[in-house]
N, C-alpha and C positions, 0 to 999 in steps of 0.2 A: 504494500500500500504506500503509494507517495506520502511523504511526511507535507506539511503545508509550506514550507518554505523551497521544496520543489517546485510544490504549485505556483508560489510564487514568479520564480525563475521561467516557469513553463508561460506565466500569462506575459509577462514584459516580454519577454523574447516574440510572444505571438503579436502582441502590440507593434514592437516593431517591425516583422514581418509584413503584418498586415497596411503598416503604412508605408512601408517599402513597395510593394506589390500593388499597393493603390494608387502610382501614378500611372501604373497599367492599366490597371480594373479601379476605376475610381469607388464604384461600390463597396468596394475595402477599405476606403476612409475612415466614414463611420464607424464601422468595427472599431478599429484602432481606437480611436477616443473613446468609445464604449470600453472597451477592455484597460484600458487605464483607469474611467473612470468606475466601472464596476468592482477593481479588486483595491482601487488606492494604491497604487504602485506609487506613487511619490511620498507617502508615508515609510516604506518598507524600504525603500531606496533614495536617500536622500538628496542623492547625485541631480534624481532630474528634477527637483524643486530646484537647486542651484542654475539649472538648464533652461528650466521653464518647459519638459518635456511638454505636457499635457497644452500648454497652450499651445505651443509650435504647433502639438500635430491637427489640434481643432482649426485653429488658423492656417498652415500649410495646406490642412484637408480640403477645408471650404473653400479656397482658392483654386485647388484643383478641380476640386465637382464643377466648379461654374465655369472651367474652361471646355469647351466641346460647343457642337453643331446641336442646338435643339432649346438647350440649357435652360435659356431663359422663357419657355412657352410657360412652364410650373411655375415661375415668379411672376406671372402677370396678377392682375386687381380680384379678377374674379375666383382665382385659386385663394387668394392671401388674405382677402378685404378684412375677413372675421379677424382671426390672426393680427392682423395689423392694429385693428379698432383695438383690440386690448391690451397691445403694447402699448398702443399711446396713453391707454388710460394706466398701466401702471407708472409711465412717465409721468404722466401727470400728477400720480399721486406719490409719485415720487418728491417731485418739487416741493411738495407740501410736508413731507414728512416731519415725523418728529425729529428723527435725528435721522439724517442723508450719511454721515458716516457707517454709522452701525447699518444703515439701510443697504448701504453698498457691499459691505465688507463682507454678511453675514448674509447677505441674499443675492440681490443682482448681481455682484463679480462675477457667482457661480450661475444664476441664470441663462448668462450669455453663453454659457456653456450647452444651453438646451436651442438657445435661436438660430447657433451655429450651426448645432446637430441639424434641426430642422429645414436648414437650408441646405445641406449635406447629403440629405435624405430625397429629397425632394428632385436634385441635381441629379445623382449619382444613380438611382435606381432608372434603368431606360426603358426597360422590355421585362418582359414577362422571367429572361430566364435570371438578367438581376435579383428581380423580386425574390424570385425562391431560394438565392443562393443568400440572401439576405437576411431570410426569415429562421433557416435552416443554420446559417453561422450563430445568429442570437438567440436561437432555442442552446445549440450547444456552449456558446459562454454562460449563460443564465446554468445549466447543468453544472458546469466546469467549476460555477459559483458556488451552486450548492454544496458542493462537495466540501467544502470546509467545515460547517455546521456537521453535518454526515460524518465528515474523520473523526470530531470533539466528539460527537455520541459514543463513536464504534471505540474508540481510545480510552473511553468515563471522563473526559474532560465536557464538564459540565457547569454554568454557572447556577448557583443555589442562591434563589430570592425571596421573595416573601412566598408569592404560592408555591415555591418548591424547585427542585432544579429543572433548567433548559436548555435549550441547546442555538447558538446564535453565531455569526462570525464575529471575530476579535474587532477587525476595521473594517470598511466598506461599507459594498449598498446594505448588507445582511446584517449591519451590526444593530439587535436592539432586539427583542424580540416580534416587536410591532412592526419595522422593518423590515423582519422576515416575511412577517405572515403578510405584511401589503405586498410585498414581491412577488411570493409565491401566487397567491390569488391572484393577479393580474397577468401572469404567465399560464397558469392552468386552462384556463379556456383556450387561447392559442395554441397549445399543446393537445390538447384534447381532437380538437377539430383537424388538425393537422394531419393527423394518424388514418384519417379517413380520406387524404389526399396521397395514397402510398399503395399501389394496387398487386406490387410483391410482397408475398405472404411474410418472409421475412427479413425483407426489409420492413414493413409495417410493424412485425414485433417488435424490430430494435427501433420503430421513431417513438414506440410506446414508452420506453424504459426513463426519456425526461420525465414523461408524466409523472413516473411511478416516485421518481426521487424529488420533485416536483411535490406533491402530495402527503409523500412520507417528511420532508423538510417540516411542510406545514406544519405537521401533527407532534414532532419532536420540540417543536418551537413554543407550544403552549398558548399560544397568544389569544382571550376570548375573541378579536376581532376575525382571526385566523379560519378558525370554526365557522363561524356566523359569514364569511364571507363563502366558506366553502359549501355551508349547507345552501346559501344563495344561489352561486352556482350550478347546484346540482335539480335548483327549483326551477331556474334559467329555461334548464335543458329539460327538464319535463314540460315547461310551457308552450315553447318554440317546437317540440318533435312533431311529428305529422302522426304518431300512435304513443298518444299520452299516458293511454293505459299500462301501457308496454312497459314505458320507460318509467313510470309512475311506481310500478314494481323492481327495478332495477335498482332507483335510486332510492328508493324505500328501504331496500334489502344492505345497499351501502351504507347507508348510515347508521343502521340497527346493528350493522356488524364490528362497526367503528367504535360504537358505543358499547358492545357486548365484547370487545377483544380486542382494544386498542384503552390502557390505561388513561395514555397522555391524554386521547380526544377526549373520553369521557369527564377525566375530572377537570377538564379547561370547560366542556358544557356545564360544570357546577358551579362554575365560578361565573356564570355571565348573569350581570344584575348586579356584582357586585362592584363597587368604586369609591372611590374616595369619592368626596364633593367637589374638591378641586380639581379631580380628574374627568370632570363628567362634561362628556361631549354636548349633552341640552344646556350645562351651564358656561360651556366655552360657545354657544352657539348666540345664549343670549348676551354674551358679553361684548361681543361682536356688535349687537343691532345695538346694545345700548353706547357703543363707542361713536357710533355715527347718531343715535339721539341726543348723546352728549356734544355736538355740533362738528364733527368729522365727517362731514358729508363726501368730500374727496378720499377719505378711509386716512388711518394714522400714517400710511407708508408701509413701502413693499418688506415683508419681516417686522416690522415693530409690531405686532399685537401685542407680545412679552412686556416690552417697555409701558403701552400707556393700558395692559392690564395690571401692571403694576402703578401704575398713580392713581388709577379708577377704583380700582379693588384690593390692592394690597399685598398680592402676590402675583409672580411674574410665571405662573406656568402656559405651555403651548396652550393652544386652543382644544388641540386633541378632537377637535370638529373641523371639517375642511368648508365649513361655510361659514364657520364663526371667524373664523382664520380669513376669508376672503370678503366676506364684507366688511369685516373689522379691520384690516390691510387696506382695501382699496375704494371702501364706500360703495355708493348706490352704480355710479357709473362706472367701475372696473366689476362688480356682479353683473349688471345687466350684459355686458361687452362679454364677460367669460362662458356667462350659459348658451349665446347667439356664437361662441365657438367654438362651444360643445355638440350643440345642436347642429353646427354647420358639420363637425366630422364624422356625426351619424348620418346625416343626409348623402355624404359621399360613399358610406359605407352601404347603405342600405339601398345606393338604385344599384348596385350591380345586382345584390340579391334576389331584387324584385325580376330585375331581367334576365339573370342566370336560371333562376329557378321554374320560369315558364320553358325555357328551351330544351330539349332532348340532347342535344350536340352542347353540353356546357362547358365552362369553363371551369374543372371542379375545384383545381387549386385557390384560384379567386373568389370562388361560392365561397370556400368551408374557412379560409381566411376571413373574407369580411366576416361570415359572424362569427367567428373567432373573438375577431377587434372588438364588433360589437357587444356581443357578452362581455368581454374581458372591460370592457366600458364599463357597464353595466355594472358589474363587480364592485368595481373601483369607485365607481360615485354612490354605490350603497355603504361601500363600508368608511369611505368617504364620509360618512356622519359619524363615528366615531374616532379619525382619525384626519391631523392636519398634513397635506401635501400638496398643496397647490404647486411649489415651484419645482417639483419632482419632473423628472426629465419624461416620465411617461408618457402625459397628454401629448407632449410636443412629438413626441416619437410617433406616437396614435394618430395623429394629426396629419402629419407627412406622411406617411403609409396613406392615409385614405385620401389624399390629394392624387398621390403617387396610381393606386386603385381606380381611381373617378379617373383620371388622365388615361392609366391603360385601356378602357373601358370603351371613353369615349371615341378612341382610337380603331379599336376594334371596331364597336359599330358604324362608324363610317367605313370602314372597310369591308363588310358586309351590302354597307350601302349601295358604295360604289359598284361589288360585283353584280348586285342586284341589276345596277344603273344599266351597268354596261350587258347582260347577257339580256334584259330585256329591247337592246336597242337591237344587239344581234339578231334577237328573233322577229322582230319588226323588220329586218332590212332582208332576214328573211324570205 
């Protein structure tokens, strides 16, 4: 079994790989800054804080994507518009803040770290077989992640907290257990639907085996939101099936079995209800509305909730609610601008669906992706009420993907168009 400071070695080295190889395949940008950003490799290696690794390759990357023949059709108004509305509004509320240092330091620096990606993303992905060579590298880094939480279990290195010991990575995206379990939740449904885009028997076992580590993370991690997010999920996928009944027993049979043979899930279900008061997502939710009642109409600034929930109330914990967090940040006009770009990147998700799913000859990889994204959406803005992430690199990621999606989409059905065009004029000239 690799020790974690293999693992280490193995992701920087891939990071630079991948950004090596990405002035060839620009679709290997992104990776690279993901894989830095995902393991903290400038924590572990101090060299490239010295170097400014992590910037370079976010900066060097975006320069690359946007150089090529097509580039800029993804950056036009009607891709971005949502997107842009709400940058401006968190500029705006930036201007305003309470304190523009801490706002910077602690939020926006690393921000820009998600507008890059998202123009990274958006650039670099061209054609259909990008996408999947896309989708397929960050199901296996998100894996390659797990695997650290996974070694601390299988080793008994375990941290022991009030409810009991867990299992979490030391730094990174994984570190915290709440952390974990928003990760792993947000990745499961992508996973899940993925496995049904693989029509060798076994290659389709092995696209299963993220899930498996994927799910088992979850359940080692203990986190109540972790649960409550999964058994979401699985309610998702009874809703959305085309034989309710079917799956209605399946995912019946899953969770009875979770609860009857999985220690960790069941005593993490005992624990939900339970919370401090300071930690309770309805009162990080109302502390929020009452911060803009308190006359912060433009919201305190991007990251200060902390700050003027401690002059208003007396202590400075997160919000632990991702809408107390967002309208207490950015006010009525950075809320209204984020749900119209939430809204905007199910709209792009959801016409392929609508027109993949009428056709016999479809396109299945792009079917069972977008609702993938969608669910995994879905996930995320429910458990999103117990948990702050607005400036989380995921919507951004989500966002671009389903530009990326709508773009491939549109492309196609014009090109259906055209042969239409064209073999109807044939049989007229006929």
């Amino acid at each position: 079994m690799l020790d974690f400071d293999t693992v280490h070695k193995v992701a920087l080295g891939l990071s630079i790989a991948l950004f090596i190889f990405g002035f060839i395949k620009p679709v290997l940008m992104p990776l690279s800054y993901l894989t830095c950003f995902f393991f903290k490799l400038p924590y572990y290696y101090p060299v490239l804080v010295d170097y400014r690794y992590e910037l370079i390759i976010v900066v060097v990357g975006t320069l690359r994507t946007i150089v090529g023949k097509g580039v800029f059709q993804r950056l036009k108004m009607k891709y971005n518009k949502y997107f842009l509305v709400f940058l401006c509004t968190i500029l705006i509320s930036f201007l305003v803040a309470w304190d523009k240092k801490y706002s910077w330091d602690y939020t926006l620096y690393a921000f820009m770290g998600n507008i890059l990606l998202y123009i990274m993303i958006i650039c670099s992905i061209k054609n259909i077989q990008n996408l999947k060579l896309f989708i397929w590298l960050f199901l296996i880094l998100y894996t390659f992640m797990a695997y650290e939480p996974v070694y601390y279990y299988i080793t008994g290195r375990e941290w022991v907290e009030y409810f009991g010991s867990r299992v979490k990575a030391e730094v990174g995206l994984l570190e915290g257990h709440r952390a974990l379990a928003n990760n792993m939740n947000q990745v499961i449904p992508i996973a899940f639907f993925l496995i049904f885009t693989v029509n060798n028997k076994v290659i389709k076992t092995l696209s299963g085996i993220p899930l498996f580590i994927f799910i088992s993370t979850l359940i080692l991690g203990k986190a109540r939101i972790g649960v409550v997010g999964f058994i979401f999920f699985i309610l998702l996928l009874i809703y959305y099936s085309e034989q309710r009944m079917k799956y209605s027993i399946y995912g019946g049979l899953v969770i009875i079995s979770l609860l009857l043979f999985s220690v960790g899930f069941s005593s993490t279900v005992s624990r939900i209800g339970m919370a401090d008061a300071r930690d309770s997502p309805i009162i990080g939710l109302v502390h929020g509305i009452e911060m803009v009642r308190f006359g912060n109409i433009l919201g305190v600034g991007p990251g200060c909730y902390q700050l003027a929930r401690g002059f208003y109330f007396n202590y400075t914990w997160p919000a632990h609610s991702l809408y107390g967090e967002l309208i207490g940040d950015l006010g009525i006009l950075g809320t209204v601008a984020w749900f119209l770009f939430i809204k905007n990147i199910f709209y792009n998700l959801n016409n392929p669906v609508k027109i993949l799913r009428q056709e016999i000859e479809s396109d299945n990889f792009i079917l069972k992706l977008s609702l993938g994204l969608q669910i995994s959406m879905m996930v995320r803005l429910f458990i999103g009420l117990a948990s702050h992430c607005m400036y989380i690199f995921y919507w951004y990621l989500v966002a671009a993907l389903s530009i990326v999606i709508f773009d491939l989409m549109e492309k196609r059905n014009n090109n259906i168009n055209e042969i239409n065009i064209n073999n109807h004029n044939l049989i007229i000239s006929k």
